[in-house]
C-alpha positions as CSV (number, residue, x, y, z in Angstrom):
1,X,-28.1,-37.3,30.0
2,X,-25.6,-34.4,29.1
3,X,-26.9,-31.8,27.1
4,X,-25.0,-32.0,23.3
5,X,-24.1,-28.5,21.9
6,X,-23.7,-27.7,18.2
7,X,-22.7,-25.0,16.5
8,X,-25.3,-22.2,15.4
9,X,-26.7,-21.8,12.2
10,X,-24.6,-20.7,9.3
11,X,-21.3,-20.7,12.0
12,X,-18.5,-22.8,11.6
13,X,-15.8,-25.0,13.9
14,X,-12.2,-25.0,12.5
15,X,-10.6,-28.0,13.3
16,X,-6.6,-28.0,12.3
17,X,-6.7,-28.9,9.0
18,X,-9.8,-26.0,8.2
19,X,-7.4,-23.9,10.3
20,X,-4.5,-24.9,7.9
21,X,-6.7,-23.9,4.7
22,X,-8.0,-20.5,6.2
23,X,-4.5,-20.2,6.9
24,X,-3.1,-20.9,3.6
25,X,-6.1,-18.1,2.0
26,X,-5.5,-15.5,4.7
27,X,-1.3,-15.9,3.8
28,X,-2.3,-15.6,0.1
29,X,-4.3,-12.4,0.6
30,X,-1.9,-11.0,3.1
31,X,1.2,-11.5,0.6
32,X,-0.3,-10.0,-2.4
33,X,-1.8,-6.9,-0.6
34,X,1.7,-6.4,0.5
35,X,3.1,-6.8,-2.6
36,X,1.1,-4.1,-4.1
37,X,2.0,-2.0,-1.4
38,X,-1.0,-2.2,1.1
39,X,-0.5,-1.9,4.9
40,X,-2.7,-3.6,7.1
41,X,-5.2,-2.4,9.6
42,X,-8.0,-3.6,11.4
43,X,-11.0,-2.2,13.2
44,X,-13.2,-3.4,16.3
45,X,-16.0,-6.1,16.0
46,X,-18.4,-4.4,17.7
47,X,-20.0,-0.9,16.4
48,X,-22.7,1.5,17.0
49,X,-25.8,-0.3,15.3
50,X,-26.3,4.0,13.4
51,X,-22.7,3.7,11.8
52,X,-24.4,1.2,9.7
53,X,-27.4,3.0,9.8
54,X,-25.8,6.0,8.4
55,X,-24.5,4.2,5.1
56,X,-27.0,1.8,4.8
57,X,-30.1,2.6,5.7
58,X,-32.4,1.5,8.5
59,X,-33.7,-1.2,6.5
60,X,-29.8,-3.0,7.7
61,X,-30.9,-3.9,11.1
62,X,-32.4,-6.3,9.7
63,X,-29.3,-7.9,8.5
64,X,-27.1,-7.5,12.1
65,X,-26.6,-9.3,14.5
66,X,-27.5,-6.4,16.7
67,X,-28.3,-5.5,20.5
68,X,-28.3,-3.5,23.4
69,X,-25.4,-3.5,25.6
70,X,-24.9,-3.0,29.0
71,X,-24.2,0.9,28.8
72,X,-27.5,0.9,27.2
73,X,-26.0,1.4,23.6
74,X,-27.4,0.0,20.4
75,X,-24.6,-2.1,19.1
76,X,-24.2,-4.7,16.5
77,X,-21.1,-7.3,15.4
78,X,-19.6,-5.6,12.1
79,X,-21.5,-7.1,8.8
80,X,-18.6,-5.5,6.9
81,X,-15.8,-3.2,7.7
82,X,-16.2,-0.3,5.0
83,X,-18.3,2.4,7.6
84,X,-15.6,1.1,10.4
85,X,-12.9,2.5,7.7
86,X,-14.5,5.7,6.9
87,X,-15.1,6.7,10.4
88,X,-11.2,5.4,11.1
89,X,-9.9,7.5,8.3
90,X,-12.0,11.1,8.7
91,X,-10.4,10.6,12.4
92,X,-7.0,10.5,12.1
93,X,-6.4,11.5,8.1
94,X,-4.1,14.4,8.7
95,X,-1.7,12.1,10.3
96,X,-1.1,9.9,6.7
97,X,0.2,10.5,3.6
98,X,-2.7,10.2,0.6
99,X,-3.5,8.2,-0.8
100,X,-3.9,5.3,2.1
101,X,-3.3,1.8,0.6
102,X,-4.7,-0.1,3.7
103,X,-5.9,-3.9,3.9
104,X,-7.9,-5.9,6.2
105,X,-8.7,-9.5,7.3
106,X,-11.7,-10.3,9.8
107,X,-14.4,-11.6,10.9
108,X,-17.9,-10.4,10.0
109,X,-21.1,-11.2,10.5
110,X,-24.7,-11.4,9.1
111,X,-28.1,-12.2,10.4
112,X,-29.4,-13.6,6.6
113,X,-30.6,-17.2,5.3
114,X,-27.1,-18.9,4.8
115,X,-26.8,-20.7,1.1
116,X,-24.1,-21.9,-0.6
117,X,-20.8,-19.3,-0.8
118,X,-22.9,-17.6,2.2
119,X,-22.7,-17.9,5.8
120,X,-23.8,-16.0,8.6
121,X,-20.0,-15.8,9.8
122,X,-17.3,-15.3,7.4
123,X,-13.5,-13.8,7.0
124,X,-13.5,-11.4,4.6
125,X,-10.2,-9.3,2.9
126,X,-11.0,-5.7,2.3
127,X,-8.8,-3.4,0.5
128,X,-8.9,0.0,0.1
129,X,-7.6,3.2,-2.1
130,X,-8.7,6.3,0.0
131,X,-7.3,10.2,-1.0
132,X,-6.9,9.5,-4.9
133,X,-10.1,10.4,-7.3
134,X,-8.4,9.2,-10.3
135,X,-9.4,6.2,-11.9
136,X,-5.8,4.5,-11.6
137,X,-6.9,3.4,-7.9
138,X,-9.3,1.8,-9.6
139,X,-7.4,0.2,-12.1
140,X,-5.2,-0.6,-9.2
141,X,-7.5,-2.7,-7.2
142,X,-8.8,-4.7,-10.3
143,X,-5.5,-5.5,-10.7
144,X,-4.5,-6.7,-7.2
145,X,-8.0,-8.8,-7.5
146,X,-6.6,-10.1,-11.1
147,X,-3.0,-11.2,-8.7
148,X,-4.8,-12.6,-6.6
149,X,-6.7,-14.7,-8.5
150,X,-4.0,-16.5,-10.2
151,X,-1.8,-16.1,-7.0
152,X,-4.6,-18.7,-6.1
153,X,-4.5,-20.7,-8.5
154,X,-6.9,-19.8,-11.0
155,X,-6.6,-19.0,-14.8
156,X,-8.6,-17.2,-17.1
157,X,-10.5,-19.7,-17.9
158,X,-11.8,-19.9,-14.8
159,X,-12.6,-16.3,-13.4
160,X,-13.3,-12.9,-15.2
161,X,-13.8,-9.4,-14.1
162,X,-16.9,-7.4,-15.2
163,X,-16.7,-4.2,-15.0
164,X,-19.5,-1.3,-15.1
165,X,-19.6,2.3,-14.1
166,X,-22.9,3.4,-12.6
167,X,-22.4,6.9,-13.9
168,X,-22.7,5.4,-17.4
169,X,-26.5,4.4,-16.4
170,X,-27.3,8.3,-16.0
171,X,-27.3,8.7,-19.9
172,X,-29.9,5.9,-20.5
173,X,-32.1,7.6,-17.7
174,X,-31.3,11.1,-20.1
175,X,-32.1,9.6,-23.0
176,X,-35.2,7.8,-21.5
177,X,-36.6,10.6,-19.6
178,X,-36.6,8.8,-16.6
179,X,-36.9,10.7,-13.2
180,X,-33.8,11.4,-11.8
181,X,-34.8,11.5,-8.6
182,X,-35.6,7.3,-8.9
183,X,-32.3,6.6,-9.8
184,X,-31.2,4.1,-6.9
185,X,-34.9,2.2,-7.7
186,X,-33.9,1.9,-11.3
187,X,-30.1,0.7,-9.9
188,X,-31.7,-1.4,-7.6
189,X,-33.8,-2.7,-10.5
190,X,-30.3,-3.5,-12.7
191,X,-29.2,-4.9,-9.8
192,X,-31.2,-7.9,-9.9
193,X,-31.1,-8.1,-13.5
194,X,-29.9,-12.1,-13.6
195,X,-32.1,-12.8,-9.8
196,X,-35.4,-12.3,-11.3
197,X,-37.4,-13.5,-13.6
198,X,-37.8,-11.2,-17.1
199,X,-41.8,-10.7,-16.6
200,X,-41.0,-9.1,-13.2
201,X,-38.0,-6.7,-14.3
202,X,-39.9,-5.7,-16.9
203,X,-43.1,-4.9,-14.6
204,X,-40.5,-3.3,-12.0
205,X,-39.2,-0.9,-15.0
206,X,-42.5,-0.1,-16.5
207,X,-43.4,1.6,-13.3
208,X,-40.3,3.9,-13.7
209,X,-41.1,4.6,-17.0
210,X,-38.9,1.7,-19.3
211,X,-38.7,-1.1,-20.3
212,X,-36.5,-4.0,-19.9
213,X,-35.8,-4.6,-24.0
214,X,-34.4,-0.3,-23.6
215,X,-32.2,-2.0,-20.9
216,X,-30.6,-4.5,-22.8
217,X,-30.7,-2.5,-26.0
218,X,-28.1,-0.1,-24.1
219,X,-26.7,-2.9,-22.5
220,X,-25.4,-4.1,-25.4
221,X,-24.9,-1.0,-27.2
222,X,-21.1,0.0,-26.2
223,X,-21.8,3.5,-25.4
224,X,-20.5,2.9,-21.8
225,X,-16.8,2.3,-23.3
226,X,-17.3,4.9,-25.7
227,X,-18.8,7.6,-23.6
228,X,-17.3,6.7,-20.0
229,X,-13.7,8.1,-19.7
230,X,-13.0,6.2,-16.0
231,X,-13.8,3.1,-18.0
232,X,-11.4,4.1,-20.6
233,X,-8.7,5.2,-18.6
234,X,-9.2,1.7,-16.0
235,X,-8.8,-0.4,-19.2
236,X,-5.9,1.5,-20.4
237,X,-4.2,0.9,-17.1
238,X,-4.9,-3.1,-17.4
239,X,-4.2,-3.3,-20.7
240,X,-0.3,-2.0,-20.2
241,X,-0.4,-4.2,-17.5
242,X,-1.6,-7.2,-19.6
243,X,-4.8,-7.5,-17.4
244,X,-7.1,-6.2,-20.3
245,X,-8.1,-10.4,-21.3
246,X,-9.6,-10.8,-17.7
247,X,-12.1,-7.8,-17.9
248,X,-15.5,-7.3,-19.6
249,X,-17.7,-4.5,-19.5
250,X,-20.8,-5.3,-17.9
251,X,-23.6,-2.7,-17.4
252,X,-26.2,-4.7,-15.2
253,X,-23.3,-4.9,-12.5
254,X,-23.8,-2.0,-10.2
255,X,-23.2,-3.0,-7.6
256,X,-26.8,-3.1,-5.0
257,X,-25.4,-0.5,-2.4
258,X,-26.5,3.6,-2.5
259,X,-23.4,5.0,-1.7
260,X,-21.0,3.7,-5.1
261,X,-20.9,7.0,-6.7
262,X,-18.9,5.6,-10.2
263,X,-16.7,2.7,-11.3
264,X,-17.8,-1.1,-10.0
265,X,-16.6,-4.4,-10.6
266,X,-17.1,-8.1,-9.4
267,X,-15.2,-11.0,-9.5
268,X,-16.9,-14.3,-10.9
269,X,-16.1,-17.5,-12.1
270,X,-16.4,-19.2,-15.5
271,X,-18.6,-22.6,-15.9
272,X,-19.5,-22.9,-12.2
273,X,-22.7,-20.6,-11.3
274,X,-21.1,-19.4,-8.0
275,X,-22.7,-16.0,-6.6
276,X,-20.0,-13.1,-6.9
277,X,-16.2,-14.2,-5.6
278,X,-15.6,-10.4,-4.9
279,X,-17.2,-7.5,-5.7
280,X,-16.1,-3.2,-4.9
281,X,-16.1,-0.1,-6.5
282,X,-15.5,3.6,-5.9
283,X,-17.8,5.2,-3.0
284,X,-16.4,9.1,-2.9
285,X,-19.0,10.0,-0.9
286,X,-18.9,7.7,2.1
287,X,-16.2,9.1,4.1
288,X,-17.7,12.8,4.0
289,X,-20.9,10.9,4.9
290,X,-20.0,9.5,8.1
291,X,-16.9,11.4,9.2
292,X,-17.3,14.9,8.0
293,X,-14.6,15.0,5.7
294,X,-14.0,14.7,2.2
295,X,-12.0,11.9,1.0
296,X,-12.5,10.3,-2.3
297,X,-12.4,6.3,-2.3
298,X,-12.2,2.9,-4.0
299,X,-12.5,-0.6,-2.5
300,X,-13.6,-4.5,-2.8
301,X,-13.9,-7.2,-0.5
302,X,-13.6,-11.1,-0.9
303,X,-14.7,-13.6,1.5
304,X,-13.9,-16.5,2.2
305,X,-16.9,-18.6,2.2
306,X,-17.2,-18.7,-1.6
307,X,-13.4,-18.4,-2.9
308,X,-12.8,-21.6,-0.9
309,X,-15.7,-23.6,-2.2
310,X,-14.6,-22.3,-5.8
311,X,-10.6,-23.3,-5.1
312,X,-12.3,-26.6,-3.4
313,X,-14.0,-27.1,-7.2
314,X,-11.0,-26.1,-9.1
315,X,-8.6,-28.5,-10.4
316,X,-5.5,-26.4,-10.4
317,X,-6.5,-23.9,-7.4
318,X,-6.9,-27.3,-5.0
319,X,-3.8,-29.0,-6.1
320,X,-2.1,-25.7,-4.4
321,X,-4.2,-25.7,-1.5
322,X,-3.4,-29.5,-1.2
323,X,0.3,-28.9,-1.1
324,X,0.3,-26.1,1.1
325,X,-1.2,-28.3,3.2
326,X,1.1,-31.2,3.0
327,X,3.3,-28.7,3.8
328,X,2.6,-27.9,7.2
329,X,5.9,-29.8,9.1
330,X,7.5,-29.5,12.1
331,X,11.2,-29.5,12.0
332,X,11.7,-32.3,14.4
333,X,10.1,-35.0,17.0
334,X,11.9,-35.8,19.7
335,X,12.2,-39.0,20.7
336,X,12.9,-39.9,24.2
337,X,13.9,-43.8,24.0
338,X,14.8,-43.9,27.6
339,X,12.9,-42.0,30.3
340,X,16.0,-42.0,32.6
341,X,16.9,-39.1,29.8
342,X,13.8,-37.0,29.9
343,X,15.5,-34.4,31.8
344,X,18.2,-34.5,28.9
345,X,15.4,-34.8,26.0
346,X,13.6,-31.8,27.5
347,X,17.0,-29.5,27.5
348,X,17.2,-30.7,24.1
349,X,13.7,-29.4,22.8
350,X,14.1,-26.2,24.7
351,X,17.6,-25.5,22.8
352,X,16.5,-26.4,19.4
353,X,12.8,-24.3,20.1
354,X,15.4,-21.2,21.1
355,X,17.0,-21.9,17.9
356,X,13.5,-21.0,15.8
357,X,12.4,-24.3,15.2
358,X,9.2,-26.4,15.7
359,X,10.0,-28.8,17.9
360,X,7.4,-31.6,19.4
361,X,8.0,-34.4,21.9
362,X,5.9,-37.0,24.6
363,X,4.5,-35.0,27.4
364,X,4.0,-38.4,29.0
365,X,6.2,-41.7,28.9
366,X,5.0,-43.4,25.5
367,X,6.6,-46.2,23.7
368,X,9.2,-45.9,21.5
369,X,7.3,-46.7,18.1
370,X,4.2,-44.7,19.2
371,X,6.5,-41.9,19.2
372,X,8.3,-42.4,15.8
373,X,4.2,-42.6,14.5
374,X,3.5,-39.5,16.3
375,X,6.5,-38.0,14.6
376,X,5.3,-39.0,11.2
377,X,2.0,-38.1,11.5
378,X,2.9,-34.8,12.4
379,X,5.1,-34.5,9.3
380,X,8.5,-34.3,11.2
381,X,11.2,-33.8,8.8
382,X,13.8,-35.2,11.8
383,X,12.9,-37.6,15.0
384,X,15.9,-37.0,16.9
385,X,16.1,-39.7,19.5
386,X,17.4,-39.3,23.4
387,X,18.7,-42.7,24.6
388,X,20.9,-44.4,26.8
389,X,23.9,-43.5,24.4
390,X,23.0,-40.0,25.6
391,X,25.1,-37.4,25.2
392,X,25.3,-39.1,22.3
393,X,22.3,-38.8,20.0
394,X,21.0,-40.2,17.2
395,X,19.2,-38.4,14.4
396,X,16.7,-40.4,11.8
397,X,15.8,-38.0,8.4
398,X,11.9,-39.6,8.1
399,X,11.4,-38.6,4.7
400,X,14.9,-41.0,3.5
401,X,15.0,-43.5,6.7
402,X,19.0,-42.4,7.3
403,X,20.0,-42.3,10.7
404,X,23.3,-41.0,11.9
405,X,24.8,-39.7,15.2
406,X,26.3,-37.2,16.8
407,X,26.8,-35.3,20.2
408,X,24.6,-33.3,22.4
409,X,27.3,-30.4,21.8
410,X,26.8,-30.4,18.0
411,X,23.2,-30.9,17.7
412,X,21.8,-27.5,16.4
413,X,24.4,-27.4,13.8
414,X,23.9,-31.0,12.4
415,X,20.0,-30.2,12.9
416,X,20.5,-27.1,10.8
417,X,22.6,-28.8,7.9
418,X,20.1,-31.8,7.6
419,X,16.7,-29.3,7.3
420,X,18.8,-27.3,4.7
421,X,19.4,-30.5,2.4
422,X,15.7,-31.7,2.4
């Protein structure tokens, strides 16, 4: 008995219409990135397992898919494409003018327990502000995320913005005489805020010398968007923009990663529980780090995993996606009524493929009305049908059931004037 293969855990197959929706996402990121400007770029799957190392810590092996290769180098499929960019950009930064508005979609990949909105292979869109320390990149990436959003489908009712400033956590540690030196265990600590239970946050901040009510007290006092001038100046930018509705300041989002070095934000939805849709922040640090030079830098990243469940869940997001999908034609099906003519129906298809458009036909002598189904199940807007009137052809608009004629001459031009009408 053959041997039946599925896929891995936490991988997925894309048959056509999952192809169609990643399609429809990756076409939506694309287009907005662009329209703010962004070029895209791309790095290689496979790193050196340190790169990741070096911004993460050793503790990330455990996370990669990682091995040794046959040079006898530690390597590892990319979790995420951020070290990839730093190393890219220390490289070749002379070369470019600052800042670099760059964009990416790929593929990643992470050895971890796959949940819902989390896979152990995933797309993700990364888009980054590098050369510019001013909080208006910032401001600037919130809004593309904001564009995106909507561009998506999605209103405010169903996604917000909270932003936080991890700098703004150094005056609690001040006015708590905390010890600076724990300051990523007491991050780490925030972190988690909303993943663990209140008895052990408050046990994991009495060790650094707090409490969890402090937390909250400051939390709630507004002395981030008093005393934080990035956060002033990032909400000043949104609010001209008429952003400022989809943001709230949010101190227990800091994002879990060492090297942020200020502003942060994620992306979530409203009513639905979902883990973060998309999540970044500035990290000025991280190109100096593993490239040797210094290049101040802001960034987030959506994946796809979780902003297609959450369009999937969303009234108005999935009626887009739907249409979109419906959408996916072919200009024309040619029908080839008498096989005497395939020579003449193949001519055909070659001219009008020339021509730019997506043509399909019968590899293999069908009948007639299998071919008109094909045709419609493929979403032809035009069959046009080679028969034993050939040259003279006959063209049926699906969509309206009209059917007229004309000759072989003439075709792409009639063709043309019929798609432009529908």
């Amino acid at each position: 008995m053959a041997q039946k293969f599925q896929t891995l855990p936490g991988f997925r197959d894309f048959y056509p219409a999952d192809c169609t929706a990643r399609n429809y996402l990756f076409g939506q990121w694309r287009a907005v990135a662009k329209t703010y400007g962004f070029v895209e770029y791309d790095g290689p799957v496979l790193e050196p397992t340190d790169l990741y190392k070096r911004k993460s810590g050793e503790e990330i092996a455990n996370q990669l898919f990682c091995f040794t290769d046959k040079g006898e180098r530690e390597v590892s499929m990319r979790p995420e494409l951020t070290p990839s960019l730093a190393r890219m950009a220390a490289a070749r930064q002379r070369e470019f003018k600052k800042p670099l508005k760059w964009f990416s979609i790929g593929q990643f990949f992470r050895y971890e327990k796959q949940q819902k909105g989390r896979l152990r292979e995933f797309y993700q869109f990364n888009c980054d502000i590098l050369g510019e320390a001013s909080p208006a990149a910032d401001a600037e990436l919130i809004a593309l995320s904001i564009d995106l959003m909507c561009e998506l489908g999605f209103t405010a009712e169903d996604f917000a913005i909270k932003l936080s400033d991890r700098t703004a956590w150094s005056i609690f540690i001040e006015q708590e005489g905390l010890n600076a030196e724990k300051t990523d265990a007491f991050l780490q600590v925030i972190d988690k805020l909303e993943r663990d239970s209140e008895e052990k946050t408050d046990a994991k901040l009495a060790e650094l010398g707090t409490s969890l009510a402090a937390v909250k007290t400051f939390i709630n006092s507004g002395i981030a968007e008093e005393k934080c001038e990035s956060l002033q100046q990032i909400l000043a930018e949104l609010d001209a923009r008429g952003m400022r509705d989809f943001v709230r300041i949010d101190l227990s989002i800091v994002r879990g990663l060492a090297y942020y070095s200020g502003p942060v934000f994620e992306v979530f939805d409203i009513g639905k529980g979902m883990r973060a849709i998309a999540g970044g922040g500035r990290y000025d640090q991280l190109v100096k780090l593993i490239g040797g030079v210094d290049m101040p830098a802001a960034g987030f990243a959506m994946g796809d995993v979780v902003v297609t469940d959450l369009i999937r869940e969303t009234e108005s997001a999935n009626q887009l996606l739907e249409e979109s999908i419906a959408e996916e034609t072919i200009d024309a099906y040619v029908v080839i009524a008498d096989e005497a003519q395939r020579r003449e129906g193949l001519q055909i298809v070659q001219r009008l493929r020339e021509s730019g458009l997506y043509v399909n036909f019968p590899l293999v002598a069908v009948k007639v009305n299998k071919q008109f189904q094909s045709a419609e199940q493929q979403n032809a807007d035009l069959a046009i049908i080679v028969g034993t009137d050939y040259p003279q052809i006959a063209i049926k608009v699906l969509s309206k059931r009209e059917e007229l004629n004309c000759e072989q001459s003439e075709l792409e031009d009639k063709v043309s004037e019929l798609l432009l009408s529908l």
